[in-house]
PyMOL Python script that loads the backbone (N, CA, C, O; Angstrom):
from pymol import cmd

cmd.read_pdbstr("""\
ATOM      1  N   UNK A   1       0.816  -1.176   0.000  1.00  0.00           N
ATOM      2  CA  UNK A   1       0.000   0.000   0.000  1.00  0.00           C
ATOM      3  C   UNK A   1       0.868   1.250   0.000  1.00  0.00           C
ATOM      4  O   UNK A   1       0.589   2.180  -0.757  1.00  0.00           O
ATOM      5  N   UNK A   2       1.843   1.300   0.771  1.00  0.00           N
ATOM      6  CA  UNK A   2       2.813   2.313   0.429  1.00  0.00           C
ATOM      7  C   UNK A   2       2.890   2.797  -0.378  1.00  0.00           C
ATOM      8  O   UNK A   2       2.476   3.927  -0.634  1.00  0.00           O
ATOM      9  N   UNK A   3       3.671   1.786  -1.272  1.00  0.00           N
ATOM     10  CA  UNK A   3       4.159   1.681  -2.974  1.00  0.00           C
ATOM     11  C   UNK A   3       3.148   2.451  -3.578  1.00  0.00           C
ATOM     12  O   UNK A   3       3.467   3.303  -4.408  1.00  0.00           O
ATOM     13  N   UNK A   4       2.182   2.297  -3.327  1.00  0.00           N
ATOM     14  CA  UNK A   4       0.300   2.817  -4.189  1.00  0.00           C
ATOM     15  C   UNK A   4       0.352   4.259  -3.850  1.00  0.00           C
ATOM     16  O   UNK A   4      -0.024   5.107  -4.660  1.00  0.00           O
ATOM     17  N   UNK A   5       0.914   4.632  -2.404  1.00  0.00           N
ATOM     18  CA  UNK A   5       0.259   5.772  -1.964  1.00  0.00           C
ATOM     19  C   UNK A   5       1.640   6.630  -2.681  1.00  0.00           C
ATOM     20  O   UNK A   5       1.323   7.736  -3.118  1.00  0.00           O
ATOM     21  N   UNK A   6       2.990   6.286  -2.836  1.00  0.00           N
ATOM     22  CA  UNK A   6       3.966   7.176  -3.325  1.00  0.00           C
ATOM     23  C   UNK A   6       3.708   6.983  -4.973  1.00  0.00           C
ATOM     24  O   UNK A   6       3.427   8.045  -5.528  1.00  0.00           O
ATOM     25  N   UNK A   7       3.749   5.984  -5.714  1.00  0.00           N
ATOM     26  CA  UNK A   7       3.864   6.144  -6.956  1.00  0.00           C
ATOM     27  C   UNK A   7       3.023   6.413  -7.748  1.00  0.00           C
ATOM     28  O   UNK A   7       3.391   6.693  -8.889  1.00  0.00           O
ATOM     29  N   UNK A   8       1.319   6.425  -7.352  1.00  0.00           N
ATOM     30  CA  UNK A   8       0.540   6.087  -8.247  1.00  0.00           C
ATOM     31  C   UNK A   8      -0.030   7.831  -8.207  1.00  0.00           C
ATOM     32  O   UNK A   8      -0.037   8.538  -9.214  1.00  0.00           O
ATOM     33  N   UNK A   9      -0.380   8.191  -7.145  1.00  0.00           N
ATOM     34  CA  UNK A   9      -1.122   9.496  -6.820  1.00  0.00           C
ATOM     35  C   UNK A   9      -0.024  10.686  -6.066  1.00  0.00           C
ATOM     36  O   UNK A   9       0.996  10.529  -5.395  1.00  0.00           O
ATOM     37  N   UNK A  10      -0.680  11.781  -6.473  1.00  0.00           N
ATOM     38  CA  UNK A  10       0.080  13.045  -5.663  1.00  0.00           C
ATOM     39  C   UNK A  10      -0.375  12.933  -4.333  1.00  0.00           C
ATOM     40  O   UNK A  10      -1.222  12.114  -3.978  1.00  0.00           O
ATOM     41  N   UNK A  11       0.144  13.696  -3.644  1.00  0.00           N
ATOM     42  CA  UNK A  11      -0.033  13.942  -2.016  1.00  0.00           C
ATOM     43  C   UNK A  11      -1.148  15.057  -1.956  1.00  0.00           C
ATOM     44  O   UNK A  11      -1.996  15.227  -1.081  1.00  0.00           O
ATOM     45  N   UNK A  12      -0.985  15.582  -2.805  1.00  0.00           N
ATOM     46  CA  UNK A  12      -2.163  16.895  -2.746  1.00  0.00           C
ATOM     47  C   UNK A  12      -3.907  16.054  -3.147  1.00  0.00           C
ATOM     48  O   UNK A  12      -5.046  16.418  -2.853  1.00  0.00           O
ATOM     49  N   UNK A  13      -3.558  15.216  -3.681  1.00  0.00           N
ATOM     50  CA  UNK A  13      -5.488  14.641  -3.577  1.00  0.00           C
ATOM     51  C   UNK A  13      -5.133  13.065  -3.342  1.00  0.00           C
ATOM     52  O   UNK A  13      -5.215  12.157  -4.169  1.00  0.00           O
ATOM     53  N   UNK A  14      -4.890  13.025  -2.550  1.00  0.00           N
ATOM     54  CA  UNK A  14      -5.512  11.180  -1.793  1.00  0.00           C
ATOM     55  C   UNK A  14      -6.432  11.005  -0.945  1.00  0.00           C
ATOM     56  O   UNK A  14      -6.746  11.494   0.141  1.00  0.00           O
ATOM     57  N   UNK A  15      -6.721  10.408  -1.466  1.00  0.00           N
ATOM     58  CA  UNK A  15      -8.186  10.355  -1.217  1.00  0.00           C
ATOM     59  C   UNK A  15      -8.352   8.950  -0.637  1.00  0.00           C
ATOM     60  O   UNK A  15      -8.097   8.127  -1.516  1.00  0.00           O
ATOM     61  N   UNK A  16      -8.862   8.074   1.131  1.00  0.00           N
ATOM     62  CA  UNK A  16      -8.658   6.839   1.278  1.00  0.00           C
ATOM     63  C   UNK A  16     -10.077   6.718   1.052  1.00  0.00           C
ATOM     64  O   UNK A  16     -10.629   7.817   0.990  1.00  0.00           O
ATOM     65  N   UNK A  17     -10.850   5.710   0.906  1.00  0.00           N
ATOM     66  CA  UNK A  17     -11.895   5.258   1.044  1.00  0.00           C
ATOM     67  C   UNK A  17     -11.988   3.582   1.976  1.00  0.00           C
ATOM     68  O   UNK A  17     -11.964   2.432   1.537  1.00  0.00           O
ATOM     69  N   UNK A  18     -12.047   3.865   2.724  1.00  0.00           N
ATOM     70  CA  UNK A  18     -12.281   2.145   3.735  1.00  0.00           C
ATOM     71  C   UNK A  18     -13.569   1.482   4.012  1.00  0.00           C
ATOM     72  O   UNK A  18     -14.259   1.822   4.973  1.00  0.00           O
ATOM     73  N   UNK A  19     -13.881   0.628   3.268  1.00  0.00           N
ATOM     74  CA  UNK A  19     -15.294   0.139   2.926  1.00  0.00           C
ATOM     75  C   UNK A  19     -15.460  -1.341   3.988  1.00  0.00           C
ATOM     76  O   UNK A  19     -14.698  -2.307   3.975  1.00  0.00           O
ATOM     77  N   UNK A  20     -16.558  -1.176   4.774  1.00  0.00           N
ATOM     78  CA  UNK A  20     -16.471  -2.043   5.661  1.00  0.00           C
ATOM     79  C   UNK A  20     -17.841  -2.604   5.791  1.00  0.00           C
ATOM     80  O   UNK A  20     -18.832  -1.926   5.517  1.00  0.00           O
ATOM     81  N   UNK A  21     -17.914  -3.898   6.225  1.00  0.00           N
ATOM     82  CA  UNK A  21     -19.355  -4.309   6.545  1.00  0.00           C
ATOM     83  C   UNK A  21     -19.701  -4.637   8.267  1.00  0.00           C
ATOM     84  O   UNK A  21     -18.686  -5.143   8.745  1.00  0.00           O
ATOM     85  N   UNK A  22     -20.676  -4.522   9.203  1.00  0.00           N
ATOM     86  CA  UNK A  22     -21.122  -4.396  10.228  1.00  0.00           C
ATOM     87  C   UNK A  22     -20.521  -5.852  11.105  1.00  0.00           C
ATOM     88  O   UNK A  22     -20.700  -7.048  10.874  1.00  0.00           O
ATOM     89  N   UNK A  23     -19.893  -5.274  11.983  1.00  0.00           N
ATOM     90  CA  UNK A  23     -19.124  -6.520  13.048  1.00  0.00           C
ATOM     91  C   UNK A  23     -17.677  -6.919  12.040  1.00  0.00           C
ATOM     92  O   UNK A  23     -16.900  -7.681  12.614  1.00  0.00           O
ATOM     93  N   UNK A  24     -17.400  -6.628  11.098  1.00  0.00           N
ATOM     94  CA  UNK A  24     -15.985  -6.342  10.663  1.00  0.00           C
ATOM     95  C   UNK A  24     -14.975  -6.012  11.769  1.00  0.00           C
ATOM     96  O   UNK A  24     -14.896  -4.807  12.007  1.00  0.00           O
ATOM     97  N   UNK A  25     -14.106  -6.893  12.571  1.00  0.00           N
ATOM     98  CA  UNK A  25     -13.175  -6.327  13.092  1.00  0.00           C
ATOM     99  C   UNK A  25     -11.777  -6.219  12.750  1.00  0.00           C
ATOM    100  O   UNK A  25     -10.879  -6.291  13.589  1.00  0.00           O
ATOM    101  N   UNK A  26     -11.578  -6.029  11.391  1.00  0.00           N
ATOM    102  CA  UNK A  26     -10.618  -5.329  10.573  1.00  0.00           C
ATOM    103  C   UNK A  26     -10.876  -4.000  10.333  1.00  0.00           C
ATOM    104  O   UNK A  26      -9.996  -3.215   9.979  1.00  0.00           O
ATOM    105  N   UNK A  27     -12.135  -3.669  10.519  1.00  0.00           N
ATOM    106  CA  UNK A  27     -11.786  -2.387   9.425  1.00  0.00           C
ATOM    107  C   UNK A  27     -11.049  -1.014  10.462  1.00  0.00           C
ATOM    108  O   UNK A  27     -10.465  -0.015  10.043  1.00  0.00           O
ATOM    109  N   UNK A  28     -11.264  -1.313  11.559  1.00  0.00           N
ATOM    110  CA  UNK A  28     -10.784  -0.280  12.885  1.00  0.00           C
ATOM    111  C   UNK A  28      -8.937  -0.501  12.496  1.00  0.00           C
ATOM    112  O   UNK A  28      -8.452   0.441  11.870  1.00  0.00           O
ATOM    113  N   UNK A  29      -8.293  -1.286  12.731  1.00  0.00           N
ATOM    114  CA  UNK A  29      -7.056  -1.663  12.469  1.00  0.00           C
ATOM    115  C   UNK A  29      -6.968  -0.767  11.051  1.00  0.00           C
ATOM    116  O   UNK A  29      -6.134   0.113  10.838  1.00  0.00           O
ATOM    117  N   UNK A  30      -7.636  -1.042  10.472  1.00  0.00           N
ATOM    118  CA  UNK A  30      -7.308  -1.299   8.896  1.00  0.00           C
ATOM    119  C   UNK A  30      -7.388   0.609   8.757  1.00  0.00           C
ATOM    120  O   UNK A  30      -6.963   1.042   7.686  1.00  0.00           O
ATOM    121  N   UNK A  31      -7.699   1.248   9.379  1.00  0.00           N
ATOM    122  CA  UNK A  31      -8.084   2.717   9.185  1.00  0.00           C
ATOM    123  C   UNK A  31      -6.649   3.139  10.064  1.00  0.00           C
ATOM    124  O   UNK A  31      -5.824   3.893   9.548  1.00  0.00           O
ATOM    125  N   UNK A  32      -6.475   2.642  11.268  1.00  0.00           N
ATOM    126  CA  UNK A  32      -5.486   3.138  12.467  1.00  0.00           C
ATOM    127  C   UNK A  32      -3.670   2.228  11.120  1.00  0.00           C
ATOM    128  O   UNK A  32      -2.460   2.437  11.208  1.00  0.00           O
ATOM    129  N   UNK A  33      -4.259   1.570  10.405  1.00  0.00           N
ATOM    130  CA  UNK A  33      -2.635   0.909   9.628  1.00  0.00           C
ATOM    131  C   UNK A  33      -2.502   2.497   8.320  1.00  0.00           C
ATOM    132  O   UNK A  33      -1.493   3.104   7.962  1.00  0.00           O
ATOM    133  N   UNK A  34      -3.568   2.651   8.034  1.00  0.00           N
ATOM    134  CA  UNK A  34      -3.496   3.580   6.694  1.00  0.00           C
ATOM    135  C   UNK A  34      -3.032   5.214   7.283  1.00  0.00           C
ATOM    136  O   UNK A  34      -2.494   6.136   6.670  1.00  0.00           O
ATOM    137  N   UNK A  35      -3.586   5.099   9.020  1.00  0.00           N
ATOM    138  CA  UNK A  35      -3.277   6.721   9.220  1.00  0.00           C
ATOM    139  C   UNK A  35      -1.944   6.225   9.653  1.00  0.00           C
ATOM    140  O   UNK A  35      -1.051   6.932   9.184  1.00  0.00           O
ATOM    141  N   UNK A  36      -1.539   5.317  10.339  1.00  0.00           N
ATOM    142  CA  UNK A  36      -0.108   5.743  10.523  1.00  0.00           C
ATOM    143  C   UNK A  36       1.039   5.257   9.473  1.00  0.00           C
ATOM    144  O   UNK A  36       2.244   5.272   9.726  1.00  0.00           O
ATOM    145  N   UNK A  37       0.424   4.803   8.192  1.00  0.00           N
ATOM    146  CA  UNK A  37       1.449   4.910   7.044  1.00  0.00           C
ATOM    147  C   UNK A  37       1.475   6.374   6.322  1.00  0.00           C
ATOM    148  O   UNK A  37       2.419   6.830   5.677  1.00  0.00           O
ATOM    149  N   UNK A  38       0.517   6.856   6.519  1.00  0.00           N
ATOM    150  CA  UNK A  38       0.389   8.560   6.128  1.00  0.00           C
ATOM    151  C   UNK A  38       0.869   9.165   6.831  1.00  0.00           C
ATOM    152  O   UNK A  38       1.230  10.179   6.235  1.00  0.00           O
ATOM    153  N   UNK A  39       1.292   9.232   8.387  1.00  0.00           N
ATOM    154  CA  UNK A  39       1.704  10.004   9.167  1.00  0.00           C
ATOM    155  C   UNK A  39       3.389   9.379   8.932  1.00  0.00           C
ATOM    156  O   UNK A  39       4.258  10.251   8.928  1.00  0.00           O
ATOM    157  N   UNK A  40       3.717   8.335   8.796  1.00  0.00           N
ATOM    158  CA  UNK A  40       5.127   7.791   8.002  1.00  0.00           C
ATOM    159  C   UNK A  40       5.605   8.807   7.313  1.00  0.00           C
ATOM    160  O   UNK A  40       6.372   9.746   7.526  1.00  0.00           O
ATOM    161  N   UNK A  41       4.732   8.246   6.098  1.00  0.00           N
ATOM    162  CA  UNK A  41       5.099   9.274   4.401  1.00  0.00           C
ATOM    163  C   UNK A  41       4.921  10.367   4.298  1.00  0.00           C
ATOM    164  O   UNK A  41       5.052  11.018   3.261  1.00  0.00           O
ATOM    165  N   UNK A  42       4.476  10.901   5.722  1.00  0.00           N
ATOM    166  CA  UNK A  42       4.239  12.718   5.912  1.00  0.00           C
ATOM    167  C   UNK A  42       3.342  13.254   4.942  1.00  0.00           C
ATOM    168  O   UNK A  42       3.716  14.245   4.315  1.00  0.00           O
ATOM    169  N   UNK A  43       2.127  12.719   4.697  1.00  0.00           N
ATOM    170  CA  UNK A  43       1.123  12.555   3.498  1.00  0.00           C
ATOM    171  C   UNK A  43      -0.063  13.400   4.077  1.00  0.00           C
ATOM    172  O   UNK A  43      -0.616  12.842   5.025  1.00  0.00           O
ATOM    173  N   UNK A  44      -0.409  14.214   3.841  1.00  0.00           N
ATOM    174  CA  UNK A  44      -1.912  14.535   4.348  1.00  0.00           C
ATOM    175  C   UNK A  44      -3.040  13.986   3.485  1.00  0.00           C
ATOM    176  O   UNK A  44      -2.906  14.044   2.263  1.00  0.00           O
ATOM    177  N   UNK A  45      -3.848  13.598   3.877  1.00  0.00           N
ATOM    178  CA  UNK A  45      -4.440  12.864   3.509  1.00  0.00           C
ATOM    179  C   UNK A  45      -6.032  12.787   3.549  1.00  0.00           C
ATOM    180  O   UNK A  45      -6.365  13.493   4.501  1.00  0.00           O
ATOM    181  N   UNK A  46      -7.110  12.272   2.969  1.00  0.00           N
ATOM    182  CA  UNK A  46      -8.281  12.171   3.317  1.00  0.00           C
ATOM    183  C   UNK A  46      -8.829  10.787   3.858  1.00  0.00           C
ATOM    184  O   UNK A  46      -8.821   9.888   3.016  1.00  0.00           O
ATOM    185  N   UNK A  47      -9.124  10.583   4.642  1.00  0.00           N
ATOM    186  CA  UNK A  47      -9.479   8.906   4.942  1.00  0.00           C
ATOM    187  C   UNK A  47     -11.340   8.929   5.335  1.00  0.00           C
ATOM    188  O   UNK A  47     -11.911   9.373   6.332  1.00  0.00           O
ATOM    189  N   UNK A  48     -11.756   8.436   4.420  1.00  0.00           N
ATOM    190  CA  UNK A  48     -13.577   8.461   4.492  1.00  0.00           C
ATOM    191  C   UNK A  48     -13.881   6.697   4.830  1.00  0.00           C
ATOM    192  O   UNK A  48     -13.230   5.803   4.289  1.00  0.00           O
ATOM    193  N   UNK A  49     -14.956   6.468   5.790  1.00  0.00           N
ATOM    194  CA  UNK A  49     -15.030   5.229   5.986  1.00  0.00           C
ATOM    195  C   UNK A  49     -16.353   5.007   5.945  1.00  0.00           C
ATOM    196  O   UNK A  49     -16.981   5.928   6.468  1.00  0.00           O
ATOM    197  N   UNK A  50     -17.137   3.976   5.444  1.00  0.00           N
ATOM    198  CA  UNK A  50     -18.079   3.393   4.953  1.00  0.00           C
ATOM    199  C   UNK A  50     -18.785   2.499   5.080  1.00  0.00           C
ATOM    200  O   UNK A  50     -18.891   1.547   4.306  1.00  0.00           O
ATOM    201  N   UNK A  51     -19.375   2.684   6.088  1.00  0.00           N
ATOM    202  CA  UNK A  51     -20.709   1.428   6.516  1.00  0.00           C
ATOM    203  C   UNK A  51     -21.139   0.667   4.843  1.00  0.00           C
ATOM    204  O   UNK A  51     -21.676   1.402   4.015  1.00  0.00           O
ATOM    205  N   UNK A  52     -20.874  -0.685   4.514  1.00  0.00           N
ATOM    206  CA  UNK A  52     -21.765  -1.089   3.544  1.00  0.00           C
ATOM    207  C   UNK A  52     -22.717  -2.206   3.771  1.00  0.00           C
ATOM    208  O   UNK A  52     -22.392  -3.389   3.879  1.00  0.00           O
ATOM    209  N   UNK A  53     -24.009  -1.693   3.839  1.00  0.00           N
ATOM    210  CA  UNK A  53     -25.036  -2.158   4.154  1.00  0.00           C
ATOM    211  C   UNK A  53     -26.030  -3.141   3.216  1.00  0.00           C
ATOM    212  O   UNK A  53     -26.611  -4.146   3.625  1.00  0.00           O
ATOM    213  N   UNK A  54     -26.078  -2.565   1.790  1.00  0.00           N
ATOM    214  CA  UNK A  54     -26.902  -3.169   1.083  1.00  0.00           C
ATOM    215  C   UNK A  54     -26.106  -3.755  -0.398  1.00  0.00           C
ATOM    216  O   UNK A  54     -25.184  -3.094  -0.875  1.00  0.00           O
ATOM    217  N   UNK A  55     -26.620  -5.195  -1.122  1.00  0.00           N
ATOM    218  CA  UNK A  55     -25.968  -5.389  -2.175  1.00  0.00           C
ATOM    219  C   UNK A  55     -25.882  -4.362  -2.843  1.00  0.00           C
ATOM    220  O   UNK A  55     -24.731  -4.091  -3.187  1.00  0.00           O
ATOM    221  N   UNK A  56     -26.843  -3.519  -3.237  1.00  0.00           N
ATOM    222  CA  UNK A  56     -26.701  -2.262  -3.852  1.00  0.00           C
ATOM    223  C   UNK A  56     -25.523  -1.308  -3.833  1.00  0.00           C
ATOM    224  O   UNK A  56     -25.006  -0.962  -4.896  1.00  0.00           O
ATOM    225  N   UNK A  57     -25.097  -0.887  -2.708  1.00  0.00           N
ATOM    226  CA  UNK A  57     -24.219  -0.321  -2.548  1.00  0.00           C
ATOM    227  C   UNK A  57     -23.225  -0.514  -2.484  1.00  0.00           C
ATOM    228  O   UNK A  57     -22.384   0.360  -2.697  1.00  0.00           O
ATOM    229  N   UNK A  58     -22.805  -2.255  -2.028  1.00  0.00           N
ATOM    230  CA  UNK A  58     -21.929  -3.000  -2.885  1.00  0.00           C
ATOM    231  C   UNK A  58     -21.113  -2.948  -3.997  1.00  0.00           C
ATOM    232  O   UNK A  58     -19.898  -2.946  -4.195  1.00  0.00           O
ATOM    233  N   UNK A  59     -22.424  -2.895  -4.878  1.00  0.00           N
ATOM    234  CA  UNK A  59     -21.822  -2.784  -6.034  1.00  0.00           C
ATOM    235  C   UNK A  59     -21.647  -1.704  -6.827  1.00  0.00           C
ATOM    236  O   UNK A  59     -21.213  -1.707  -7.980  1.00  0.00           O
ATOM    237  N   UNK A  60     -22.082  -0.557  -6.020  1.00  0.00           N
ATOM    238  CA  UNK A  60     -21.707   1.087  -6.404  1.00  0.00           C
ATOM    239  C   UNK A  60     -20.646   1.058  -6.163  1.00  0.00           C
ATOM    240  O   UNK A  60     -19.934   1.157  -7.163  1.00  0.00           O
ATOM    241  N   UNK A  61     -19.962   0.929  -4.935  1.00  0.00           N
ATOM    242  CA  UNK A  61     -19.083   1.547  -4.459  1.00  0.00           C
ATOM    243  C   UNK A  61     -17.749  -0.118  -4.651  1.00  0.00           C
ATOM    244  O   UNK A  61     -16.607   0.197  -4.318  1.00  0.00           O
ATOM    245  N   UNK A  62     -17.856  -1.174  -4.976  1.00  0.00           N
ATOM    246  CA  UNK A  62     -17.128  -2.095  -5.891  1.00  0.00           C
ATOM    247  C   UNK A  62     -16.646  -2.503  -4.585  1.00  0.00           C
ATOM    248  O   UNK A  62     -15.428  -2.515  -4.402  1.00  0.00           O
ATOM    249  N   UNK A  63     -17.353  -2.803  -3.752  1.00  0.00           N
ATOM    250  CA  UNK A  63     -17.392  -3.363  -2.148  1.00  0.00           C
ATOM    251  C   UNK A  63     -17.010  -5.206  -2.474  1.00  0.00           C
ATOM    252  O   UNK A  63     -17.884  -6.063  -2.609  1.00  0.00           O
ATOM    253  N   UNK A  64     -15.843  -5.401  -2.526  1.00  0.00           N
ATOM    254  CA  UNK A  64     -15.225  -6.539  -2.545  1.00  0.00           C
ATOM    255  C   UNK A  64     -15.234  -7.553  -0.678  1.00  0.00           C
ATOM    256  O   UNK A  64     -15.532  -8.697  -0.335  1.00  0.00           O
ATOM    257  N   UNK A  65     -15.016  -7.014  -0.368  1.00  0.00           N
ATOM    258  CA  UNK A  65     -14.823  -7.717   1.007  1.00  0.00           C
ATOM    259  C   UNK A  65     -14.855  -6.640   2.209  1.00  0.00           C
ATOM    260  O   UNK A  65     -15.010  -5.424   2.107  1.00  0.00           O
ATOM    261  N   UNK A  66     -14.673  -7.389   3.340  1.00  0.00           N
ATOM    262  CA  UNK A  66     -14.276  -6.391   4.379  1.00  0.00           C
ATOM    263  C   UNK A  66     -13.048  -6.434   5.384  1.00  0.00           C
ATOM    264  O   UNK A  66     -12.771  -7.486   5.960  1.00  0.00           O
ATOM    265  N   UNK A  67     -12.383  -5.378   5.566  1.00  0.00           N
ATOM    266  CA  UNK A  67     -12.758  -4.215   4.843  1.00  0.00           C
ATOM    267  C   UNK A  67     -12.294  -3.588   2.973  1.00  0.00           C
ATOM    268  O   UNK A  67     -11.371  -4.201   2.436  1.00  0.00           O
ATOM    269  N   UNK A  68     -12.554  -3.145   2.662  1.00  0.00           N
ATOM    270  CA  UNK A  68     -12.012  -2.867   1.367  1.00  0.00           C
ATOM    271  C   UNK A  68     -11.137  -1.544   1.567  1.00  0.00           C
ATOM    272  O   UNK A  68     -11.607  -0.549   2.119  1.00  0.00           O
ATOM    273  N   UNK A  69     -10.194  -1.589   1.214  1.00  0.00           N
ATOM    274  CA  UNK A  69      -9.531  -0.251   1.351  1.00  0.00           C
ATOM    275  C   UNK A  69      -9.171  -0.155  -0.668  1.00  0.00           C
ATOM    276  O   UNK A  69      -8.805  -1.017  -1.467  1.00  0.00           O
ATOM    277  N   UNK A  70      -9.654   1.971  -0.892  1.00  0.00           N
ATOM    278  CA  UNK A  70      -9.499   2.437  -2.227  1.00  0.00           C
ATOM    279  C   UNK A  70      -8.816   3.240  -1.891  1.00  0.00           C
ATOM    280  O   UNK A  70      -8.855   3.631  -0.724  1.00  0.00           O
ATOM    281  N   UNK A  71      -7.741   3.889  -3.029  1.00  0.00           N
ATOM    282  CA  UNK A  71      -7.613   5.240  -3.047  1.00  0.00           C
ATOM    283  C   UNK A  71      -7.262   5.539  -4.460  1.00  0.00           C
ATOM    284  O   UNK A  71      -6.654   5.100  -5.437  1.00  0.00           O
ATOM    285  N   UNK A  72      -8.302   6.974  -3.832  1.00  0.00           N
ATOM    286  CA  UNK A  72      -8.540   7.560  -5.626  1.00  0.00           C
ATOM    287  C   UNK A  72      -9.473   6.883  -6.198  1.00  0.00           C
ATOM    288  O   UNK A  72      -9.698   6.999  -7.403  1.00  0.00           O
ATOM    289  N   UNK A  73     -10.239   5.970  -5.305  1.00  0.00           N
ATOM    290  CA  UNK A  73     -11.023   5.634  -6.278  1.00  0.00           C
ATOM    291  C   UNK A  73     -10.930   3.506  -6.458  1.00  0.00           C
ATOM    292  O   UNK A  73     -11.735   2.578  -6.378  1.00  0.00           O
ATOM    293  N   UNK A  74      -9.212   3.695  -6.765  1.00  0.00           N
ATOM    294  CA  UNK A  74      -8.600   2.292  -6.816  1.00  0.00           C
ATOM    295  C   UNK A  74      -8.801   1.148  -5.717  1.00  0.00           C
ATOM    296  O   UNK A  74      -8.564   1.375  -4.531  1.00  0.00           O
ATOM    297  N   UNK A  75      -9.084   0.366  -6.006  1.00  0.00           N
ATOM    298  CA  UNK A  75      -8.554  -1.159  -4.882  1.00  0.00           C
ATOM    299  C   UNK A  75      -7.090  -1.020  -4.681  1.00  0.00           C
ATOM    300  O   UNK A  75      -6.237  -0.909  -5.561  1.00  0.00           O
ATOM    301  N   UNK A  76      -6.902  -1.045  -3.224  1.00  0.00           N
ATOM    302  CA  UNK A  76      -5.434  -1.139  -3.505  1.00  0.00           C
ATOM    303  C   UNK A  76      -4.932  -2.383  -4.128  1.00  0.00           C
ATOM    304  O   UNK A  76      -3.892  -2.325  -4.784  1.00  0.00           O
ATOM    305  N   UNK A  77      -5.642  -3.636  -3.973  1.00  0.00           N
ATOM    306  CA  UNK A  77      -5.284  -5.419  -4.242  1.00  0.00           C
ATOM    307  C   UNK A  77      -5.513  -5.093  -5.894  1.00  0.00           C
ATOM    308  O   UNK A  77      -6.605  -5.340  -6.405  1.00  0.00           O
ATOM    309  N   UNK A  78      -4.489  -4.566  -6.622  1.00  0.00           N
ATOM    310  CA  UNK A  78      -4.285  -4.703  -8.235  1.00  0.00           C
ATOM    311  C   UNK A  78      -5.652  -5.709  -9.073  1.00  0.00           C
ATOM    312  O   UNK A  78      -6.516  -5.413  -9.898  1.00  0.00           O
ATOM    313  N   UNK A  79      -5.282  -6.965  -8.363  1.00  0.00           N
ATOM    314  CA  UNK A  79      -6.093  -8.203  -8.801  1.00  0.00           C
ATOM    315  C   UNK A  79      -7.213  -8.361  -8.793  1.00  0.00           C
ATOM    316  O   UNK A  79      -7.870  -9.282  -9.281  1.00  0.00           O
ATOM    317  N   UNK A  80      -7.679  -7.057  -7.975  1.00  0.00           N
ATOM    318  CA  UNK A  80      -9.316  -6.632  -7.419  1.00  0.00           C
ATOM    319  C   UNK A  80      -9.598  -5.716  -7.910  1.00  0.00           C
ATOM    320  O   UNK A  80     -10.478  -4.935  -7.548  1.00  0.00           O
ATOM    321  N   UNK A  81      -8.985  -5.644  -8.725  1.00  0.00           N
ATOM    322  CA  UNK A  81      -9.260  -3.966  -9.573  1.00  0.00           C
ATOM    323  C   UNK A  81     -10.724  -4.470 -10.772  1.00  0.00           C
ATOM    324  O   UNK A  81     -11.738  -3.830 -11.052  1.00  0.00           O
ATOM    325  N   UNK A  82     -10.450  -5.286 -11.055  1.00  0.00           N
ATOM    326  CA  UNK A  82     -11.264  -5.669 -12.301  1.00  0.00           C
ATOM    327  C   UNK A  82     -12.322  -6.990 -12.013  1.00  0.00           C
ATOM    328  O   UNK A  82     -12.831  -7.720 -12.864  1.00  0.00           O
ATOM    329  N   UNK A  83     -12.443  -7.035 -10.855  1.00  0.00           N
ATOM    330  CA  UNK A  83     -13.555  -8.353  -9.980  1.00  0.00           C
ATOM    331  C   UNK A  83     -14.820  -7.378 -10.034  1.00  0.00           C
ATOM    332  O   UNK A  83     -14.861  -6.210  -9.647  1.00  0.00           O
ATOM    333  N   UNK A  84     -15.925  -8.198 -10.652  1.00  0.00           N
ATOM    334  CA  UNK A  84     -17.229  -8.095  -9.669  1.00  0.00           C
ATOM    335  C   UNK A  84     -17.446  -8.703  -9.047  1.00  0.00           C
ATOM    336  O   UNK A  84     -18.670  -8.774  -9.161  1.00  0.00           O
ATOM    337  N   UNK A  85     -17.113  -9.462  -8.177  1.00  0.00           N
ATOM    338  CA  UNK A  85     -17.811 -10.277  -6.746  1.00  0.00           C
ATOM    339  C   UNK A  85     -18.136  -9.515  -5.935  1.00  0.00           C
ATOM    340  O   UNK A  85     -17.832  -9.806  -4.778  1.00  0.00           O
ATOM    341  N   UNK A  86     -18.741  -8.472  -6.135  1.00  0.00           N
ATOM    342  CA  UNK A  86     -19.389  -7.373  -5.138  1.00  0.00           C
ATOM    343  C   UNK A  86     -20.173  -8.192  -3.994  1.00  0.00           C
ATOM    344  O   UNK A  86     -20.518  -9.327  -4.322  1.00  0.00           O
ATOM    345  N   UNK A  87     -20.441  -7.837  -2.919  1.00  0.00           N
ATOM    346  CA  UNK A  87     -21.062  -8.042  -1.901  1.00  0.00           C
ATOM    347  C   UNK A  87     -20.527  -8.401  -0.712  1.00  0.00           C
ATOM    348  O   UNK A  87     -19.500  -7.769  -0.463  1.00  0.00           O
ATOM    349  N   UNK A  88     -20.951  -9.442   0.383  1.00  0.00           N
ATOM    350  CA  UNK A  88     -20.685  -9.310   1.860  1.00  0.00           C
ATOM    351  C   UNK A  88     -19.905 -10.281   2.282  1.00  0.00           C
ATOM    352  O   UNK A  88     -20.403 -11.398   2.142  1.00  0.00           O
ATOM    353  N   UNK A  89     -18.592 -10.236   2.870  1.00  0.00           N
ATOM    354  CA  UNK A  89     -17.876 -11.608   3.205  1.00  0.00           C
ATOM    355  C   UNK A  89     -16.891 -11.232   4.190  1.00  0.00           C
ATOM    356  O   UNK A  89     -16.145 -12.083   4.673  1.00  0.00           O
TER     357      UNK A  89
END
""", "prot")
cmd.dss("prot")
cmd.show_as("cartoon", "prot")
cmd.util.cbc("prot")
cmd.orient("prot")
C-alpha cells in the first residue's frame, strides 16, 4: 500500500476510502494501519469510511470484502481492480 500511496497518486489529492461491513473487526485496524502509514510518508491525507449495508451499494461503491480499502477511487489489491464479486464476506 505504500508503494500505491507514493507512486501512483500526488499527495495533494488522496483520497482513502475504507469500505467495511457491520461486526468487521478489521476495518478499525485497517483505518489506524493507513493513518499511521500517512503520518510515516508525511502525506496529508483524506481517509472516508463506509458502513456497507446493502448489495446495492456494494456494487456502487465495488465493495469486494471487508474491509475494502481504495484510493482515488482504486482497490489497492491490483487483482481486485477488475472483480465483480461485489457483496458481503
Amino acid at each position: 500500500m505504500a508503494d500505491l500511496l507514493r507512486s501512483e497518486v500526488s499527495p495533494e489529492s488522496i483520497h482513502v476510502r475504507i469500505l467495511g461491513s457491520e461486526g468487521c473487526v478489521n476495518t478499525r485496524p485497517t483505518v489506524q494501519l493507513v493513518t499511521d502509514i500517512a503520518r510515516i510518508l508525511n502525506l496529508s491525507i483524506k481517509i472516508e469510511t463506509i458502513l456497507v449495508t446493502t448489495l446495492e451499494q456494494a456494487e456502487k461503491l465495488r465493495f469486494l470484502g471487508s474491509p475494502t480499502v481504495q484510493i482515488n477511487g482504486l482497490d489497492i489489491e491490483p487483482s481486485a481492480r477488475e472483480s465483480t464479486a461485489f457483496g458481503f464476506t
